[in-house]
Residue frames as qw, qx, qy, qz and C-alpha x, y, z in Angstrom:
[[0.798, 0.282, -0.454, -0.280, 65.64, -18.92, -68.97],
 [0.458, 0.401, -0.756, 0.241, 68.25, -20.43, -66.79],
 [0.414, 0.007, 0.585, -0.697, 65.54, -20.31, -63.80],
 [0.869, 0.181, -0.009, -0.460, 62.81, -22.07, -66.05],
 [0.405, 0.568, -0.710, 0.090, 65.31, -24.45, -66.90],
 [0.017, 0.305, -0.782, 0.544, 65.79, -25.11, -63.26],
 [0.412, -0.056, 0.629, -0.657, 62.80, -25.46, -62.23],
 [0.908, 0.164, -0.210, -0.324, 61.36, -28.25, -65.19],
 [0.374, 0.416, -0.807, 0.189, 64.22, -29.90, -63.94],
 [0.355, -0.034, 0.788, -0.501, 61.53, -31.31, -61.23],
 [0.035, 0.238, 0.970, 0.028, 58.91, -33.52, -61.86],
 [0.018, 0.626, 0.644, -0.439, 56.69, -32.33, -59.44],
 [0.160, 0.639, 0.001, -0.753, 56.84, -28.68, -61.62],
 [0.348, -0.020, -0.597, -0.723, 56.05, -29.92, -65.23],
 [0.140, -0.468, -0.866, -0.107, 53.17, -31.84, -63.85],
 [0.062, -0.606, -0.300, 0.734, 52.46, -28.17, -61.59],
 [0.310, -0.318, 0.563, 0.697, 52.48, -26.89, -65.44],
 [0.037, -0.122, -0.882, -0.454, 50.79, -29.03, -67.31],
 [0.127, -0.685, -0.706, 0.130, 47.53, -28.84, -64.96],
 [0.133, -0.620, -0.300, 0.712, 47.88, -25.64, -64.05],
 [0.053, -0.145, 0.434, 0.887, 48.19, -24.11, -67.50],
 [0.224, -0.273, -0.798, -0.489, 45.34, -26.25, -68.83],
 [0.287, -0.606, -0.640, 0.376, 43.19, -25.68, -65.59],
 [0.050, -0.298, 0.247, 0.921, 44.14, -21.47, -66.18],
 [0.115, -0.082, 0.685, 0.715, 42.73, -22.16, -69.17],
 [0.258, -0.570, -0.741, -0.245, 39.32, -23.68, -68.90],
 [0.331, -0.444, -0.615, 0.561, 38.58, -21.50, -65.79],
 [0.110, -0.278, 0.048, 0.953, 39.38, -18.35, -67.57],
 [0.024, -0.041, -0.641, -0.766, 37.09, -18.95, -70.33],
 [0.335, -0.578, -0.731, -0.141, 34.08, -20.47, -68.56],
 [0.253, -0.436, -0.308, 0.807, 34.83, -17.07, -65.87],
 [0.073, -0.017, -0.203, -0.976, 33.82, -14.62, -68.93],
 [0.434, -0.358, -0.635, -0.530, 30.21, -16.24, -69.31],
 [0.455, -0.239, -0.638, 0.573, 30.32, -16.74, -65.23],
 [0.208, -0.511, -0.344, 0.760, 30.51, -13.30, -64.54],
 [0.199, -0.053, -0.294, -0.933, 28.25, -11.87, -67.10],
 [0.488, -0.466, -0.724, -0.142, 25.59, -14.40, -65.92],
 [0.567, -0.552, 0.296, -0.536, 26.30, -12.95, -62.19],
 [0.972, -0.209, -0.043, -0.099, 26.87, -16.55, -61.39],
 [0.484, 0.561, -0.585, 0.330, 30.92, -16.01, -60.67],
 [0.306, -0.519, 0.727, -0.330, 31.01, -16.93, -56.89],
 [0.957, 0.054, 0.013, -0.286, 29.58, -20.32, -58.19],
 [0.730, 0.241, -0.553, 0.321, 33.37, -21.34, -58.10],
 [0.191, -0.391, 0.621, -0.652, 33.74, -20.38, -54.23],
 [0.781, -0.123, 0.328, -0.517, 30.81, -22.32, -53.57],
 [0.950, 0.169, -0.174, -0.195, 31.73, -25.59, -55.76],
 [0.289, 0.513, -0.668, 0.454, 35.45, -25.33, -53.77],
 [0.357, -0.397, 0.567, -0.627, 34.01, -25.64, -51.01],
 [0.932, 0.156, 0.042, -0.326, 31.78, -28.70, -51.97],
 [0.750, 0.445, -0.447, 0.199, 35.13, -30.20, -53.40],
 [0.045, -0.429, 0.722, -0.541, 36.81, -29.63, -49.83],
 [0.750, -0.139, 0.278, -0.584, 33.87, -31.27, -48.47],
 [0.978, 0.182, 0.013, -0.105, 34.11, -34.58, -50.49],
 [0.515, 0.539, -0.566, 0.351, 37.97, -34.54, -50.57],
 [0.412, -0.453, 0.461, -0.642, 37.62, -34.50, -46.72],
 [0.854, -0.035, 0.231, -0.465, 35.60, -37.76, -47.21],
 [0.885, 0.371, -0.279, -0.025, 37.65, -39.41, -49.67],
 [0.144, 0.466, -0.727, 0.484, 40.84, -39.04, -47.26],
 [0.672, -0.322, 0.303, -0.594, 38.77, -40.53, -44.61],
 [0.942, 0.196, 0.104, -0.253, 37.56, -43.17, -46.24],
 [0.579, -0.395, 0.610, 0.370, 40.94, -44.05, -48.20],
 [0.534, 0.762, 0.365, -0.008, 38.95, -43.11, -51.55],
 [0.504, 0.075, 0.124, 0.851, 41.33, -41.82, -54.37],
 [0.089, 0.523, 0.339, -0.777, 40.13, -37.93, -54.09],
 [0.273, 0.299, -0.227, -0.886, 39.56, -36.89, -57.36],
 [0.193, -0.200, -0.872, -0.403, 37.51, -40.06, -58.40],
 [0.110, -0.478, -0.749, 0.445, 35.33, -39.28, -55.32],
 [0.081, -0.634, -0.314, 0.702, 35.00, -35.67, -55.53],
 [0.000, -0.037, 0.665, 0.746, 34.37, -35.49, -59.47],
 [0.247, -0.484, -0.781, -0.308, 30.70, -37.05, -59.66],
 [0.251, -0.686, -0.542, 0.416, 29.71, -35.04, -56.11],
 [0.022, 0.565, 0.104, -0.818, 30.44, -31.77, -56.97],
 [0.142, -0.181, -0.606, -0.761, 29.40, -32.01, -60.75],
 [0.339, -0.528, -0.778, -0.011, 25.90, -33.34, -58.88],
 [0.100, -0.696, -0.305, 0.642, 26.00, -30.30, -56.26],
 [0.036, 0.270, -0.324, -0.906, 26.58, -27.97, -59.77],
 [0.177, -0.336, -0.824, -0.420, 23.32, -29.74, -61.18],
 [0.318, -0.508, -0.796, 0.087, 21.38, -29.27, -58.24],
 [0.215, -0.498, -0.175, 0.822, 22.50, -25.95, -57.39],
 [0.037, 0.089, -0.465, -0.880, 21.35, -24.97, -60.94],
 [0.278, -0.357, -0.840, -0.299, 18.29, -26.40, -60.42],
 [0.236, -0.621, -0.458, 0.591, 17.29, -24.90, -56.94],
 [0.059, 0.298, -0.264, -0.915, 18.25, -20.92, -59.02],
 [0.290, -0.140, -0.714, -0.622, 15.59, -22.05, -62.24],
 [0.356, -0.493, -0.708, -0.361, 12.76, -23.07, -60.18],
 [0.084, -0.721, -0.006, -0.688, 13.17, -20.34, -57.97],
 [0.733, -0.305, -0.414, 0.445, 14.22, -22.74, -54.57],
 [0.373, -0.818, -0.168, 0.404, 16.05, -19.87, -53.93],
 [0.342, 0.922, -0.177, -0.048, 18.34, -16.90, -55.15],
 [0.952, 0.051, -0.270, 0.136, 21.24, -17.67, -56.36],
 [0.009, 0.627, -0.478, 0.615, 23.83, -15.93, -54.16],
 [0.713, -0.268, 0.312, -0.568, 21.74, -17.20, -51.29],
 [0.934, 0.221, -0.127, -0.249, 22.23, -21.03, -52.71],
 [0.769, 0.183, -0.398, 0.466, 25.84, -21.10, -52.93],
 [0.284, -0.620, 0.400, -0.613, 26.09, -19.61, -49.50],
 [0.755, -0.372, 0.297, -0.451, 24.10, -22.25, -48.04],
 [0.952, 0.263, -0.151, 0.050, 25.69, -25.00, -50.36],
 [0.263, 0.661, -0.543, 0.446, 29.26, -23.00, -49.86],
 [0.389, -0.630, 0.323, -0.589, 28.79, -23.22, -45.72],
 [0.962, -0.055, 0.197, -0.180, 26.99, -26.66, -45.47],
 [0.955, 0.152, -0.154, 0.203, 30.07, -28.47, -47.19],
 [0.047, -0.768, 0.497, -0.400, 32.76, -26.45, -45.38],
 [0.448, -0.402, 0.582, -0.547, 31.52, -27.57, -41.91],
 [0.992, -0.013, 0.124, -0.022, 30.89, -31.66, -43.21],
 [0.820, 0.496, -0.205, 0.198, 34.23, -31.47, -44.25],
 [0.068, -0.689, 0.390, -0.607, 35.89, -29.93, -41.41],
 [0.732, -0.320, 0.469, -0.378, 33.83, -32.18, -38.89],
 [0.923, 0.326, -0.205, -0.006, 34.92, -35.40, -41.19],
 [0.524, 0.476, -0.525, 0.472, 38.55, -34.66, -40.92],
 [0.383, -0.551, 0.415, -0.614, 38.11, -33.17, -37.01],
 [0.905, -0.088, 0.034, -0.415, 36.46, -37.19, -36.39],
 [0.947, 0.297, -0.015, 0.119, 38.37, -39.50, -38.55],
 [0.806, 0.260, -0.192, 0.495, 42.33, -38.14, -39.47],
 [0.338, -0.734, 0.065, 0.586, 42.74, -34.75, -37.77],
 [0.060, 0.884, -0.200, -0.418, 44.25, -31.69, -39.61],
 [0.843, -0.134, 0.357, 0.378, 46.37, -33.57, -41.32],
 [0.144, -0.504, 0.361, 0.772, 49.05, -31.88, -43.70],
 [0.225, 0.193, 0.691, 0.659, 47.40, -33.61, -47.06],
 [0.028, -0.759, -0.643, 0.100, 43.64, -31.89, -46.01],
 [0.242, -0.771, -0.017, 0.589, 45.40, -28.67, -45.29],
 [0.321, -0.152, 0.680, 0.641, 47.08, -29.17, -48.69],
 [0.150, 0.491, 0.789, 0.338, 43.31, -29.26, -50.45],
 [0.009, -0.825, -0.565, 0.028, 42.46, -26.11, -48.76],
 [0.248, -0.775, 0.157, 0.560, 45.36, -24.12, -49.32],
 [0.561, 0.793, -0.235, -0.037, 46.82, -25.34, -52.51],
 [0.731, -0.441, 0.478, 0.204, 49.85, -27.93, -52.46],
 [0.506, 0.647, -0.493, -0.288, 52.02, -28.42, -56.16],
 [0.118, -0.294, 0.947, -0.046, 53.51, -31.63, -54.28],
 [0.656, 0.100, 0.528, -0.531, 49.75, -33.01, -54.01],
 [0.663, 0.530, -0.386, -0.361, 49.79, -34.12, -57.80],
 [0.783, -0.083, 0.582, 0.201, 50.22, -37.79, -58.74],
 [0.083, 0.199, -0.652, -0.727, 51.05, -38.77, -62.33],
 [0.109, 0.506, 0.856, -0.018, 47.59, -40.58, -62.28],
 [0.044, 0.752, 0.328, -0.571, 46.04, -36.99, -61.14],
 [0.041, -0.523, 0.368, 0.768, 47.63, -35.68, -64.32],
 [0.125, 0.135, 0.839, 0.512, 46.29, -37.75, -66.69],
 [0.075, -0.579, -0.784, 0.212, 43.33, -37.17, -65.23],
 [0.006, 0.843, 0.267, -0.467, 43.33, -33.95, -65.22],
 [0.024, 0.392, -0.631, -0.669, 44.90, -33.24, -68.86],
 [0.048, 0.373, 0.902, 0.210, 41.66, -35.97, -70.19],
 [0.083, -0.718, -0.610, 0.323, 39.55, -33.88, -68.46],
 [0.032, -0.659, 0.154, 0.735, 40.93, -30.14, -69.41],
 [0.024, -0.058, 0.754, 0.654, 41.09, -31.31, -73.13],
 [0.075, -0.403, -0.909, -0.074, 37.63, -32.27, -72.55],
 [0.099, -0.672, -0.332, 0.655, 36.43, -28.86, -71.28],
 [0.160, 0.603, -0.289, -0.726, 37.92, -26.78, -73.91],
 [0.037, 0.008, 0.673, 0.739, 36.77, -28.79, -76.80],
 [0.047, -0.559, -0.748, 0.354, 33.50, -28.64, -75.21],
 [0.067, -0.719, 0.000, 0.691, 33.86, -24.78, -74.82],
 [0.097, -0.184, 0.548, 0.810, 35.16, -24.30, -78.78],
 [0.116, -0.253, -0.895, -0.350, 32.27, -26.54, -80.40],
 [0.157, -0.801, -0.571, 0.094, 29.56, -24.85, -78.10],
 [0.280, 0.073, -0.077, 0.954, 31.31, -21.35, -78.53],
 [0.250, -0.242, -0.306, -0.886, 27.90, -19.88, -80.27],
 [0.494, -0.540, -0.517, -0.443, 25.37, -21.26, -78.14],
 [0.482, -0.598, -0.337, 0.545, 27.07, -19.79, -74.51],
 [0.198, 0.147, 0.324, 0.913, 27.49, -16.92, -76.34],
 [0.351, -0.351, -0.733, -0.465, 23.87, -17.06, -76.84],
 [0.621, -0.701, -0.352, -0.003, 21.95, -17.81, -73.17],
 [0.461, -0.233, -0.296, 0.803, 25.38, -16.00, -71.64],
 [0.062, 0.027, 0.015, -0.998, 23.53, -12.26, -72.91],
 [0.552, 0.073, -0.263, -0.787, 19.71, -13.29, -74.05],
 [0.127, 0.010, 0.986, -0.111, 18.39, -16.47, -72.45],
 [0.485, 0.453, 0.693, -0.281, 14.88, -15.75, -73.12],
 [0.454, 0.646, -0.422, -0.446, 15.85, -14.49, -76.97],
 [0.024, -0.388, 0.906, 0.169, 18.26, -17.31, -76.95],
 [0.459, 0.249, 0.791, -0.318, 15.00, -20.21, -75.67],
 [0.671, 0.537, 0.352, -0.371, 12.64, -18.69, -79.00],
 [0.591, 0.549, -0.486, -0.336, 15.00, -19.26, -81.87],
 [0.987, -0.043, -0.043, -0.148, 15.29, -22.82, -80.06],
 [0.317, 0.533, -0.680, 0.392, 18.64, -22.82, -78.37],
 [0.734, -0.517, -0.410, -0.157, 18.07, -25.24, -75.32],
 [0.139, -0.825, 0.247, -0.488, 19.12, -22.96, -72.53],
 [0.681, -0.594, 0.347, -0.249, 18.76, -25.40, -69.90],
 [0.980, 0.061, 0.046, 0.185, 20.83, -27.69, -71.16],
 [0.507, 0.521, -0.214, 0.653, 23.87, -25.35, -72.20],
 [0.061, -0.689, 0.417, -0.590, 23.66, -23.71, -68.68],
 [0.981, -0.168, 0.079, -0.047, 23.62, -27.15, -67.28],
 [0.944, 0.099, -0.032, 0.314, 26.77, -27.91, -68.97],
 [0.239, 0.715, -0.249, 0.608, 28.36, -24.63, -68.28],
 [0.627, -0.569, 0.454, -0.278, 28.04, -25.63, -64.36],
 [0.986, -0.065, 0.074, 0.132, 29.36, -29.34, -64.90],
 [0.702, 0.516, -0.203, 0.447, 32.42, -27.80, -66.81],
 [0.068, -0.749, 0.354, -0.556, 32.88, -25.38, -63.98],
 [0.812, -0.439, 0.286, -0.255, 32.63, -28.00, -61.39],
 [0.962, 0.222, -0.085, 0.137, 35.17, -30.27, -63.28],
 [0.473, 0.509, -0.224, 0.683, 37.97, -27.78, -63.89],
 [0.400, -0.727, 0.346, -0.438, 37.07, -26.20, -60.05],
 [0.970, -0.160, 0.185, -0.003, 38.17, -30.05, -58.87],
 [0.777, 0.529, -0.051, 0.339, 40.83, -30.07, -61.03],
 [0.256, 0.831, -0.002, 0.493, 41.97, -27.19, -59.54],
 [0.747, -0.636, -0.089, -0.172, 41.59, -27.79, -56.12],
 [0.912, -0.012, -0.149, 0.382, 44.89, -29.57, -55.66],
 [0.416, 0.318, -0.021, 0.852, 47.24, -26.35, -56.80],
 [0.000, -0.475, 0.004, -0.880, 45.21, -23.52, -55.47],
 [0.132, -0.197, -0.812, 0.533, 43.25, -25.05, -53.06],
 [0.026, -0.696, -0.710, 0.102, 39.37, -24.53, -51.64],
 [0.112, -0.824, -0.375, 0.410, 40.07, -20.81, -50.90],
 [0.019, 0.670, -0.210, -0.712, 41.73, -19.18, -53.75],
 [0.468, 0.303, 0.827, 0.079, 40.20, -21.45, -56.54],
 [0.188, 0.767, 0.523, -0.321, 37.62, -19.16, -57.07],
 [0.037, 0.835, -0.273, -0.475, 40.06, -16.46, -58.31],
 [0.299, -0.211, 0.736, 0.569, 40.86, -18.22, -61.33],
 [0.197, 0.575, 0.758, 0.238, 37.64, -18.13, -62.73],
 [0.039, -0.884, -0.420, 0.201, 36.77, -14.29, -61.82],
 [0.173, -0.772, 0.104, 0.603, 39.97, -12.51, -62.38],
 [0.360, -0.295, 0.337, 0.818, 40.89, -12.94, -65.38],
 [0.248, 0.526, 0.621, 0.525, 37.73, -11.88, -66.99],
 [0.133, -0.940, -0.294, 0.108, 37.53, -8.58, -65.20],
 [0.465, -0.557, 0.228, 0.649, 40.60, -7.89, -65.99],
 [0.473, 0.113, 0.757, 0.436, 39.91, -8.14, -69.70],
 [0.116, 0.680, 0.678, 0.253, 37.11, -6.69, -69.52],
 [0.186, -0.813, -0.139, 0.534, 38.28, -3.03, -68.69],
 [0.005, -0.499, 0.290, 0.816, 39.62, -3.25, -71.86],
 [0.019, -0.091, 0.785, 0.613, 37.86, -4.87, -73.96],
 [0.542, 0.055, 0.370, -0.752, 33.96, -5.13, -75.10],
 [0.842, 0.098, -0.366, -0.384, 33.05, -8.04, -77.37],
 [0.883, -0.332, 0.279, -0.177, 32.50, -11.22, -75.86],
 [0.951, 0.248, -0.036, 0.181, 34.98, -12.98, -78.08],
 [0.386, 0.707, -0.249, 0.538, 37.72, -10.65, -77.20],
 [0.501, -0.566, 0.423, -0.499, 37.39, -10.76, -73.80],
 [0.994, -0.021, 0.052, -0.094, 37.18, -14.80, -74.06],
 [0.921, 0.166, -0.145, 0.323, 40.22, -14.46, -75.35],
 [0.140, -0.681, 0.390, -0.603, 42.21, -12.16, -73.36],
 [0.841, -0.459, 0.174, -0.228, 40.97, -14.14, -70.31],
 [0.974, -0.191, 0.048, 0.113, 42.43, -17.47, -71.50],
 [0.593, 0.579, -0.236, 0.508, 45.82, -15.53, -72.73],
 [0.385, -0.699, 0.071, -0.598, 45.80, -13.93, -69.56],
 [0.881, -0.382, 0.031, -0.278, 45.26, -16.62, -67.34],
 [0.934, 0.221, -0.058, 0.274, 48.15, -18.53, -68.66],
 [0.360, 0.657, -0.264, 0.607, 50.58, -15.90, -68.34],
 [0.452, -0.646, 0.188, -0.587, 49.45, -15.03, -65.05],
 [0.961, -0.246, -0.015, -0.129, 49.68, -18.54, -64.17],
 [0.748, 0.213, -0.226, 0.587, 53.56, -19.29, -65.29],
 [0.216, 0.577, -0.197, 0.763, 54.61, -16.00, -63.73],
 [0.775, -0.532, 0.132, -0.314, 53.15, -16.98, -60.23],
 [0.977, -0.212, -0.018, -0.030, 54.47, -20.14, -60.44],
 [0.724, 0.405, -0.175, 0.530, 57.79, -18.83, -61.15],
 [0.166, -0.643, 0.191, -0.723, 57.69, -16.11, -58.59],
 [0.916, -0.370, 0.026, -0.154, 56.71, -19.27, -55.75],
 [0.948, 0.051, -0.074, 0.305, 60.07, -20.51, -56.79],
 [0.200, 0.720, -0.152, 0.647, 61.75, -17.49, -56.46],
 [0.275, -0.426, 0.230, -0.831, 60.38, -16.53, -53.33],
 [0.358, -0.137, -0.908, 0.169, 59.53, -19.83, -51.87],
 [0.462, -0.068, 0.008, -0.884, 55.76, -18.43, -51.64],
 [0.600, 0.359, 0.575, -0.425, 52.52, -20.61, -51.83],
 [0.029, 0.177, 0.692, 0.699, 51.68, -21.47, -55.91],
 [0.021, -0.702, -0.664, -0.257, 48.32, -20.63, -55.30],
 [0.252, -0.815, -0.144, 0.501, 48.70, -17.23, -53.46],
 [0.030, -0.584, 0.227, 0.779, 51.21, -15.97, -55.66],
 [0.273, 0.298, 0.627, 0.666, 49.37, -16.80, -59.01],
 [0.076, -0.837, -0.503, -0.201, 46.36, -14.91, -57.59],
 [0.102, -0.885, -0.044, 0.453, 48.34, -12.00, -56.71],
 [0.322, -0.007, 0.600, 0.732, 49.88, -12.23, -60.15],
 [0.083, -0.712, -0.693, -0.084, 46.26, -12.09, -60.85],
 [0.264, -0.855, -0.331, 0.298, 45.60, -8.76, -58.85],
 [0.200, -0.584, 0.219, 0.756, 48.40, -6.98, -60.28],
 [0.179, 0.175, 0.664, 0.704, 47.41, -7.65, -63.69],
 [0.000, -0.772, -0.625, 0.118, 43.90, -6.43, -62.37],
 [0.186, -0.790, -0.070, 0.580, 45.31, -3.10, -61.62],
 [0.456, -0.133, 0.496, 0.727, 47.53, -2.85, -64.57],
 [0.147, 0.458, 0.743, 0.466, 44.43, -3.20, -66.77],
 [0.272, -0.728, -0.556, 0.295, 42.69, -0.82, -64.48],
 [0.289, -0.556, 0.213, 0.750, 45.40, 1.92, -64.85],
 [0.175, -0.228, 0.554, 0.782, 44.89, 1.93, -68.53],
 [0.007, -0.644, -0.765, 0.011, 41.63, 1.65, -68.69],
 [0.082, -0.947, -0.227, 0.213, 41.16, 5.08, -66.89],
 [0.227, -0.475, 0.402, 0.749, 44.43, 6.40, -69.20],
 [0.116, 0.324, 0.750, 0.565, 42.81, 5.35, -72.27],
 [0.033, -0.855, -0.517, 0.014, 39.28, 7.82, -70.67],
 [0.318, -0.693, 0.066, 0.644, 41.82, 10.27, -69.42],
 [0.275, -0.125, 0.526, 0.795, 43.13, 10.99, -73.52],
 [0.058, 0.604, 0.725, 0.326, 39.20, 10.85, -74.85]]
C-alpha cells in the first residue's frame, strides 16, 4: 500500500493509470471477438500504421494523436474492406499494411528529426509521453469504446461465431465488423503512447487466451479478459516501479505469466478428470 501510495504521488502515474486501465480494458474485450474471428494480429498491424502517422505528426509539428486517430481508423476500414472482397487474405493484408507503414515511418523520421527520443518513445512505450490533453482524450475516447462494446454486446456476439447465420436473421454484419475494427484502431492509438508500436498488440491477444483455457462461454471469457487485463495491467506497472523496467514490457510479461498460470491449471483441472 505504502508503494501505491508512492507512486500516485506522481502525476505522470495517475494519468499512466487512468489510460492504461481504461485502454486494458477496451483491448481486452474487443481481443475475445479478435481472436475468435482469427483477426488478432490486426492490432500488430494497426501499431504499426499508428507508428507510421505518429512519425508524420512529429515531423510535421501535428499534435500526434489528433493526426494518427482518423489515419489508422481509415487504414482499419480499408483493411476490412480489402479481407470482404477478397483483395487479399487477411494475414497477408496486415503484413503488407503492417510493413508498408513501418518503413514510411522510419524513412519520415530518418529525413526530417532523426531517432529522436519522443519517436523511440512511440515505438517502445514511454509513461512520461502523456499530456493532460492526451488524457482527456483518451478517457472520452475509452468511455466511448466500452459503451459502444456493452450496447452492441449481442450483435458481436452474433457475426463474432455465425456471420452468415448472423446476415439471415438481419444482423448487419458489415457494419458491426466495421465498427469492431474502428474500436480496435482507436484504443490501439490510445495505446500506443504506454506500450508502444511493438508490444501493443499483446494487450489485445493475451488476455483472451488466457481466459480462454479456462473458460468456454463467450460472456465469461469477455469477462475474465477485461478483469484480467486490469490486474495484469496495475501489477506491471507496479513492478516498472519496482524494478525501474519499461511499463510496457513488464505489463506484457505480467501478461505471459498469467498465460502460464492459466495454462498450468488448465492441464490440472484435465489431469483430475
Amino acid at each position: 500500500m505504502d508503494i501505491l501510495l508512492q507512486m500516485l504521488s506522481y502525476p505522470f502515474m495517475i494519468r499512466a493509470f487512468i489510460v492504461g486501465i481504461l485502454v486494458s480494458l477496451c483491448a481486452a474485450l474487443l481481443g475475445v471477438s479478435l481472436v475468435l474471428k482469427q483477426y488478432s494480429m490486426i492490432g500488430d498491424g494497426l501499431s504499426h500504421v499508428s507508428y507510421g502517422a505518429l512519425s508524420i505528426a512529429v515531423a510535421c509539428g501535428v499534435a500526434p494523436l489528433k493526426l494518427s486517430i482518423p489515419v489508422v481508423v481509415l487504414a482499419a476500414f480499408f483493411l476490412l474492406r480489402m479481407t470482404e472482397n477478397g483483395v487479399m487474405k487477411s494475414d497477408a493484408a496486415i503484413a503488407a499494411m503492417s510493413a508498408s507503414a513501418l518503413a514510411i515511418g522510419v524513412s519520415v523520421t530518418a529525413l526530417t528529426t532523426g531517432m529522436t527520443t519522443d519517436v523511440c518513445s512511440y515505438m517502445f512505450g514511454s509513461i512520461l509521453a502523456m499530456t493532460q490533453e492526451d488524457v482527456i482524450l483518451s478517457v472520452i475516447l475509452s468511455v466511448a469504446v466500452l459503451l459502444l462494446f456493452i450496447f452492441c454486446y449481442h450483435n458481436i456476439f452474433a457475426v463474432t461465431f455465425d456471420e452468415s447465420f448472423s446476415r439471415a436473421t438481419g444482423v448487419r454484419v458489415t457494419f458491426f465488423n466495421t465498427m469492431i475494427a474502428i474500436l480496435t484502431a482507436v484504443t490501439i492509438v490510445l495505446g500506443m503512447q504506454m506500450m508502444g508500436a511493438m508490444l501493443i498488440s499483446s494487450l489485445v491477444i493475451f488476455p483472451a487466451l488466457t481466459s480462454m483455457r479456462l473458460f468456454k462461454s463467450f460472456r465469461a471469457v469477455v469477462i475474465s479478459s477485461g478483469i484480467l487485463a486490469v490486474v495484469c495491467f496495475c501489477i506491471g506497472m507496479v513492478a516498472s516501479y519496482l524494478f525501474s523496467t519499461p511499463a510496457g514490457a513488464s505489463v506484457v510479461l505480467v501478461n505471459l505469466a498469467a498465460f502460464f498460470i492459466f495454462f498450468l491449471i488448465q492441464k490440472a483441472k484435465e489431469l483430475v478428470k
